[in-house]
PAROVEX-269950 format. One record per residue: x, y, z of N, C-alpha, C in turn. Coordinates in steps of 0.05 Angstrom, whole numbers, padded with zeros to 5 digits, always signed. Layout:
PAROVEX-269950
XYZXYZXYZ
...
end
This chain:
PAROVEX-269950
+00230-00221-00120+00219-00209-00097+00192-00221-00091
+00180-00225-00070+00162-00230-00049+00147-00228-00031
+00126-00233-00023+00111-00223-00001+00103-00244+00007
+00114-00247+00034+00101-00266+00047+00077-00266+00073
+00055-00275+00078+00031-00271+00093+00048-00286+00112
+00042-00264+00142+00044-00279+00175+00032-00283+00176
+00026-00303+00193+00010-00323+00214-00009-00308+00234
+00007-00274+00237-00017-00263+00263-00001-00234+00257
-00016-00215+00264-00014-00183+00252-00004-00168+00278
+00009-00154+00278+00007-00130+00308-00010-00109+00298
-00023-00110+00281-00041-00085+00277-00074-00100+00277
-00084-00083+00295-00112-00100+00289-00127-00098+00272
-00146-00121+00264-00155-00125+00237-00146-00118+00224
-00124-00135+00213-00102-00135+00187-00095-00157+00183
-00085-00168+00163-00066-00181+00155-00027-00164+00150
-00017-00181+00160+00016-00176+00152+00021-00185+00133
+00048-00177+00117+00054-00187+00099+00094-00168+00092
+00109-00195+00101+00131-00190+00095+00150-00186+00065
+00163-00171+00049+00169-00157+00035+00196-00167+00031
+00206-00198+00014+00237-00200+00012+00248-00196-00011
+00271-00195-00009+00288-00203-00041+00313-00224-00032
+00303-00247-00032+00320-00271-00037+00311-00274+00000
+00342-00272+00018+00329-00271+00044+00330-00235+00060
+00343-00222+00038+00338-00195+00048+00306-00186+00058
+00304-00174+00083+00276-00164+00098+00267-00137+00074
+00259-00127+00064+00259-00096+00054+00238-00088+00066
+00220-00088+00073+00195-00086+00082+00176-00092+00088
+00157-00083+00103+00125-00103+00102+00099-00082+00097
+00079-00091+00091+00053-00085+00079+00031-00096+00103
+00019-00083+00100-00010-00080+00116-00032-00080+00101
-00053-00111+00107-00081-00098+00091-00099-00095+00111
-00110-00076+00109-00131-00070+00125-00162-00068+00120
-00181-00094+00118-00204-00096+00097-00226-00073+00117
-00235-00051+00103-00258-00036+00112-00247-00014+00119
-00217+00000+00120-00213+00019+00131-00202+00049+00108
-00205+00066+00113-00191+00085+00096-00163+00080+00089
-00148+00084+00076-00123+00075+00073-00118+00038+00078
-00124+00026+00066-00131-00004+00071-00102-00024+00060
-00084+00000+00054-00057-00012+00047-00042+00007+00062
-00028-00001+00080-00009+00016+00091+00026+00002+00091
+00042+00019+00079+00076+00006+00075+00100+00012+00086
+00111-00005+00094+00128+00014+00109+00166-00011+00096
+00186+00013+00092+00207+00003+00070+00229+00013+00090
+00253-00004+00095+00261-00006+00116+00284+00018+00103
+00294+00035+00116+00307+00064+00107+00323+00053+00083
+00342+00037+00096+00370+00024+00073+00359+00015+00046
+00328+00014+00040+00329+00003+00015+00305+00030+00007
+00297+00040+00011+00284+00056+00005+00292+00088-00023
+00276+00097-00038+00284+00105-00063+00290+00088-00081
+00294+00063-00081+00298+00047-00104+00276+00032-00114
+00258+00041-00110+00226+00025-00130+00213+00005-00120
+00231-00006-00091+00213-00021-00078+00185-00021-00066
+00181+00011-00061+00151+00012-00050+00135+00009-00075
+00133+00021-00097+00125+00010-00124+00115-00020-00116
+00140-00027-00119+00134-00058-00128+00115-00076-00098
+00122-00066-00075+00107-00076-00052+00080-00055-00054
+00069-00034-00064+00037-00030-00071+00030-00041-00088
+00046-00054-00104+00027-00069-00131+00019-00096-00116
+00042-00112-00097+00029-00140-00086+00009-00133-00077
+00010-00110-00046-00011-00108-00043-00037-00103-00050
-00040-00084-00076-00068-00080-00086-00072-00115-00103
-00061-00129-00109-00065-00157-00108-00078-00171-00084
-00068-00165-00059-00081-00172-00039-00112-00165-00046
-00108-00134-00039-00141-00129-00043-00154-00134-00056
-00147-00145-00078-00169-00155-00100-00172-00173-00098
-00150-00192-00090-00158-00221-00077-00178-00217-00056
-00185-00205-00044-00208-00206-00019-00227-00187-00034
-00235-00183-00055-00259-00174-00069-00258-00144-00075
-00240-00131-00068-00249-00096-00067-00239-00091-00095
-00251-00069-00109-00249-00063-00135-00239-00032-00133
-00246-00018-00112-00235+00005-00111-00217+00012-00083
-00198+00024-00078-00188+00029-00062-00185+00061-00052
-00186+00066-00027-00195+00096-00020-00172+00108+00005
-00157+00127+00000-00136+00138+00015-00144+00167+00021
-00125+00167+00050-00131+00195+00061-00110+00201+00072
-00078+00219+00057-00058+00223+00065-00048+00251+00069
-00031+00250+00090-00017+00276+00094+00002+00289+00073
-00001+00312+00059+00005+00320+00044+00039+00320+00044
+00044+00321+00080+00079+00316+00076+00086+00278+00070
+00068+00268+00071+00076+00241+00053+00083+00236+00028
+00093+00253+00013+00101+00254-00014+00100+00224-00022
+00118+00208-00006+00133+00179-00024+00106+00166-00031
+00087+00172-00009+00060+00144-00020+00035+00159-00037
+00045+00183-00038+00021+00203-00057+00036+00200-00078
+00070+00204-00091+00076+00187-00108+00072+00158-00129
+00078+00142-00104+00069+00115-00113+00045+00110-00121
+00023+00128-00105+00002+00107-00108-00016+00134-00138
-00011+00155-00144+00002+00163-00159-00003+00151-00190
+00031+00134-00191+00036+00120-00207+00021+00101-00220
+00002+00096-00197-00020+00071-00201-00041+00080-00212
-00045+00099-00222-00069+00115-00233-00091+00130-00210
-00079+00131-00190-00093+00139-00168-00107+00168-00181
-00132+00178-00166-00142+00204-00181-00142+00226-00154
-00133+00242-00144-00139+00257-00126-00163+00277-00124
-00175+00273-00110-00202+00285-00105-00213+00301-00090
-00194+00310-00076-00198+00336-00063-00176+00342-00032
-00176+00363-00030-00156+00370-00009-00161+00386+00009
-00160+00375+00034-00176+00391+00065-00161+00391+00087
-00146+00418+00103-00141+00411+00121-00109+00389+00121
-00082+00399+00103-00072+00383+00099-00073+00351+00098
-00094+00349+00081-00101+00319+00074-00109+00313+00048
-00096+00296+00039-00110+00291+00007-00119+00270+00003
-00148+00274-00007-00163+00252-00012-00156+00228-00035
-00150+00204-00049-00146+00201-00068-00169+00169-00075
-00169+00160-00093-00186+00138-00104-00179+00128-00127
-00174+00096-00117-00164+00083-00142-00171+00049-00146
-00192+00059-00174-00199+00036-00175-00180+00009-00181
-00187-00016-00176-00164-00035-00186-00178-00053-00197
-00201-00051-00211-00218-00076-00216-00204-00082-00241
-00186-00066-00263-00174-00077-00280-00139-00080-00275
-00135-00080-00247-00102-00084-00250-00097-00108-00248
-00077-00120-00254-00062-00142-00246-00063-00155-00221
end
């Protein structure tokens, strides 16, 4: 599996980044340098539950660290389960909860 960087983003100030396995599409990734939630993912229905978002937030927090950030900072809707999961998994620490929203923070200065 893979991630490959586009050439030009539909989201402003971002980079894209397409999500394959072999030439299967599974998804794409969003970095967004300076913004709250600065990784955003999105896993195309048909492949989804099978560990791919896992594996497409780990490229990405690679991204981010490739562009210097050591910590990463999210602000999600509590009915988002799948990416309060994942990111979760990553040692994320949750830090408080307002207004159906959960705050979370996760450093990556020692991941992969």
């Amino acid at each position: 599996m893979q991630i490959y960087k586009c050439k030009e983003s539909d989201k402003e100030k971002s980079e894209k980044y397409i999500f394959k396995d072999g030439e299967k599409e599974i998804g794409i990734g969003y970095f967004i340098e300076n913004e709250i939630n600065p990784i955003y993912l999105f896993i195309n229905e048909e492949y989804r539950s099978n560990g791919y978002g896992k594996r497409l937030f780990l490229q990405m927090i690679k991204v981010a660290k490739d562009h210097g950030l050591k910590v990463l900072m999210f602000e999600i809707k509590n009915e988002n389960y799948r990416i309060i999961n994942i990111i979760a998994s990553f040692g994320a620490l949750n830090i408080g909860t307002s207004n159906g929203i959960q705050k979370w923070v996760l450093p990556i200065s020692l991941r992969n």
